[in-house]
C-alpha positions as CSV (number, residue, x, y, z in Angstrom):
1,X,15.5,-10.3,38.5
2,X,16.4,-9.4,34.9
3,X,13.2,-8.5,32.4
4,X,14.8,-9.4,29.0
5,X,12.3,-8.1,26.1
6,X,13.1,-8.8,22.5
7,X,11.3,-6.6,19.6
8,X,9.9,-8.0,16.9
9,X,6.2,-8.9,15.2
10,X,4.5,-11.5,16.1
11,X,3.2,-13.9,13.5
12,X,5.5,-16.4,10.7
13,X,5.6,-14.0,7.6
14,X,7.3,-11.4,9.8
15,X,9.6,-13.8,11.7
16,X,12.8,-13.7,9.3
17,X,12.2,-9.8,9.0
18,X,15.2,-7.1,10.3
19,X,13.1,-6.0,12.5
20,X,12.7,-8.8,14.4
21,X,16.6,-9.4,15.4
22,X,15.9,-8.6,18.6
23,X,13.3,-11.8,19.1
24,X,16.6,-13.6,17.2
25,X,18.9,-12.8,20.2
26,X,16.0,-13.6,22.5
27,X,15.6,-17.5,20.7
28,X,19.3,-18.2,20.5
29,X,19.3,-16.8,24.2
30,X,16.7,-19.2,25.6
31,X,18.0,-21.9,23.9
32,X,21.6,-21.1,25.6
33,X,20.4,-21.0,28.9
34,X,17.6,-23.8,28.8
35,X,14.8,-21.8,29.1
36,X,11.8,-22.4,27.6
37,X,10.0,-20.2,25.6
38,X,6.4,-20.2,25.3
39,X,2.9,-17.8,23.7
40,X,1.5,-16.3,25.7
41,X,-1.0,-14.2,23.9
42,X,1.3,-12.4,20.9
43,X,3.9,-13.0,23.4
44,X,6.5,-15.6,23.4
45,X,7.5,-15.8,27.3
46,X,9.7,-18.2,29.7
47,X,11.5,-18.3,32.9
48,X,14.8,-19.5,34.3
49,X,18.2,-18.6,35.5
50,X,21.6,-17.6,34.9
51,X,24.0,-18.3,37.2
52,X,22.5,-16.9,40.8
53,X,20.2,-14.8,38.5
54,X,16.5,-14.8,37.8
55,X,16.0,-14.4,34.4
56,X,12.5,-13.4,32.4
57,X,12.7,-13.7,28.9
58,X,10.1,-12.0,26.5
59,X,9.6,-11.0,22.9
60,X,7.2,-9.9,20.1
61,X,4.8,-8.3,22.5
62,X,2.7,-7.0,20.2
63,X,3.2,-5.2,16.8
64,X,6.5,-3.2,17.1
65,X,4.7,0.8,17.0
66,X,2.1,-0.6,20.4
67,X,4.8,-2.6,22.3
68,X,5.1,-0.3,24.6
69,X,1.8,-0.9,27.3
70,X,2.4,-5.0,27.2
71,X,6.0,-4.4,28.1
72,X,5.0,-1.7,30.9
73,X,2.1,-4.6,32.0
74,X,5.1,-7.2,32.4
75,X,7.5,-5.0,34.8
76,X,4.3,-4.4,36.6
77,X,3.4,-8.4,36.7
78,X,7.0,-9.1,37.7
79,X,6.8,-5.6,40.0
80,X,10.6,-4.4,38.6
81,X,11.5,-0.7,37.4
82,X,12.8,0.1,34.3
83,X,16.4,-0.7,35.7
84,X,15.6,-4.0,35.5
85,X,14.9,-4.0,32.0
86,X,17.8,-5.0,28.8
87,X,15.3,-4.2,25.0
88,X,16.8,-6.2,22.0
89,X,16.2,-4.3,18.6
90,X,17.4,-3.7,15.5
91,X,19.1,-0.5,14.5
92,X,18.8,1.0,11.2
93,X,22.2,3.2,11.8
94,X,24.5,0.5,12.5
95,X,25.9,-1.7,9.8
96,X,24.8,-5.5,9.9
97,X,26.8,-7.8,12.4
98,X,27.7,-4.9,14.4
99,X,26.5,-4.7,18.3
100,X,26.3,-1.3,20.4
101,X,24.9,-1.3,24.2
102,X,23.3,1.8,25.3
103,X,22.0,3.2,29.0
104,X,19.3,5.4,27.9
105,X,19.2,7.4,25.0
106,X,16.3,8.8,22.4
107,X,14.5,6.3,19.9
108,X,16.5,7.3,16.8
109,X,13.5,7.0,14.9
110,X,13.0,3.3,15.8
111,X,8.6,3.2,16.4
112,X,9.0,-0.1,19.0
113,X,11.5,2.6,21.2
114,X,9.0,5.4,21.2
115,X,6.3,3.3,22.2
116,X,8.1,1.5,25.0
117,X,9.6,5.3,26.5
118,X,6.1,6.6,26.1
119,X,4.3,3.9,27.9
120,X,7.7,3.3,30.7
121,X,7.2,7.4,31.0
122,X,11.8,7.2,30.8
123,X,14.3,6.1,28.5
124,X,16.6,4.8,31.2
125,X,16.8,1.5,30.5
126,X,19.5,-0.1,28.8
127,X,19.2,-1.4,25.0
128,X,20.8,-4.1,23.2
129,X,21.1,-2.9,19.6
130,X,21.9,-4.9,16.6
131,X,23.2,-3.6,13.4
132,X,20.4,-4.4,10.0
133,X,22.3,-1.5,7.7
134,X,20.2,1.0,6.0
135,X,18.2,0.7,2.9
136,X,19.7,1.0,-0.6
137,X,19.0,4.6,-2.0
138,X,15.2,5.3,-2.4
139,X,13.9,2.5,-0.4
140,X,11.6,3.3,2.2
141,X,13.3,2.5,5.8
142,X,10.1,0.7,7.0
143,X,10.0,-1.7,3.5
144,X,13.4,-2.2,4.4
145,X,12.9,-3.4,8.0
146,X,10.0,-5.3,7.0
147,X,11.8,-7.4,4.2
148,X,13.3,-10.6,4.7
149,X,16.6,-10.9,5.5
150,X,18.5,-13.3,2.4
151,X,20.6,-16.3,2.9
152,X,23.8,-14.4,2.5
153,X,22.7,-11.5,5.1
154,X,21.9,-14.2,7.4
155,X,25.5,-15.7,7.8
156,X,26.7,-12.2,8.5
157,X,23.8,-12.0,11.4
158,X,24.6,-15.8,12.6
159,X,27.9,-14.5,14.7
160,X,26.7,-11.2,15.7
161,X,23.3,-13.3,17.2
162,X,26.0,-15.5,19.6
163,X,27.7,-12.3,20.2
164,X,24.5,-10.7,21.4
165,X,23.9,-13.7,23.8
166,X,27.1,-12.9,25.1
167,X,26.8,-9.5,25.7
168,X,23.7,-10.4,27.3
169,X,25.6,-12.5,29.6
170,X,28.0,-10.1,30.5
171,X,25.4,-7.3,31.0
172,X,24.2,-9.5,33.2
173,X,27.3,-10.5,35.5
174,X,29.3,-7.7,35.3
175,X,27.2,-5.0,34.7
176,X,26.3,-2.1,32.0
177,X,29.7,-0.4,31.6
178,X,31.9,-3.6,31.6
179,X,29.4,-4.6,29.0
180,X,29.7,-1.4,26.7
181,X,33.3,-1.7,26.8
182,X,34.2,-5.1,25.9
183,X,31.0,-5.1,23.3
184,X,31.1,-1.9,21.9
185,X,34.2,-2.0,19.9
186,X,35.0,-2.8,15.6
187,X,35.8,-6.1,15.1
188,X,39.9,-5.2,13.6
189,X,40.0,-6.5,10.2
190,X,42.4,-9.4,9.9
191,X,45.5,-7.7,8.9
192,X,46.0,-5.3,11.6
193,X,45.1,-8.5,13.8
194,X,48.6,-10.1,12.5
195,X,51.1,-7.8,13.5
């Protein structure tokens, strides 16, 4: 069984927020596969498969900086490790549309990260990052990832969300380092795509 937690805030005036791409992935996920999602609490949870694979599916635990204990409770619930677990979040260091995969790793400042490691007591587990850019000069990084994403900003996000849902897929199949390797690469811009 796969625990897959996306990280966000719970409530609607924070739903189009950067810093809730990772419950993005986790919608356009659920609705690939069939699975239902549904609150549970602050939670939005449901159950299902892929392929041979048992699937959970989880996000907006709780507020991003105390998601840490909920997530811990649910891999206790569903008695898996941390091995078992794939975290969707935004990342403030990569630029928007882009996707990295990580096994392990520090929190790079990211406050949902630090809970979840504090609470799990590791960080090896393996992340699904998606790319929100940072901040013009002077903004605050947490105004930033707390503002609304625009119409325009959204159609950048829109592939990279079907991406991640593929990545997902292959994470899940064919395992971390297949995954890293066919997902963690630039995108070639068009003209050295024509030679």
């Amino acid at each position: 069984m796969r625990l897959i937690v996306g990280l966000g805030n719970p409530g609607s005036s924070y739903a189009q927020t950067r810093h809730n791409a990772g419950m993005w992935v986790l919608e356009r996920a659920a609705a690939r596969w069939a699975i239902r999602l549904a609150r549970r609490g602050t939670a939005q949870r449901g159950s299902g498969r892929l392929g041979s694979e048992l699937i959970e599916l989880a996000g907006t635990l709780d507020f991003m900086n105390v998601t840490g204990p909920p997530l811990k409770g649910l891999l206790r619930e569903f008695k898996l490790t941390a091995d078992n677990l794939i975290l969707i979040h935004d990342d403030l260091d990569l630029e928007p549309g882009r996707l990295r995969i990580k096994q392990a790793g520090g929190n790079g400042g990211h406050n949902g990260i630090k809970s979840v490691v504090e609470a799990l007591g590791t960080p090896e587990f393996v992340r699904l990052k998606i790319g929100i850019g940072r901040p013009a000069p002077r903004q605050d990084s947490a105004d930033y990832v707390l503002e609304s994403v625009t119409t325009e900003e959204m159609m950048v996000f829109e592939p990279c969300l079907e991406r991640a849902v593929d990545a997902l897929e292959c994470l899940i199949h064919r395992g971390t380092e297949t995954a890293m390797n066919q997902f963690n690469v630039r995108d070639k811009p068009a003209e050295e795509n024509e030679d």
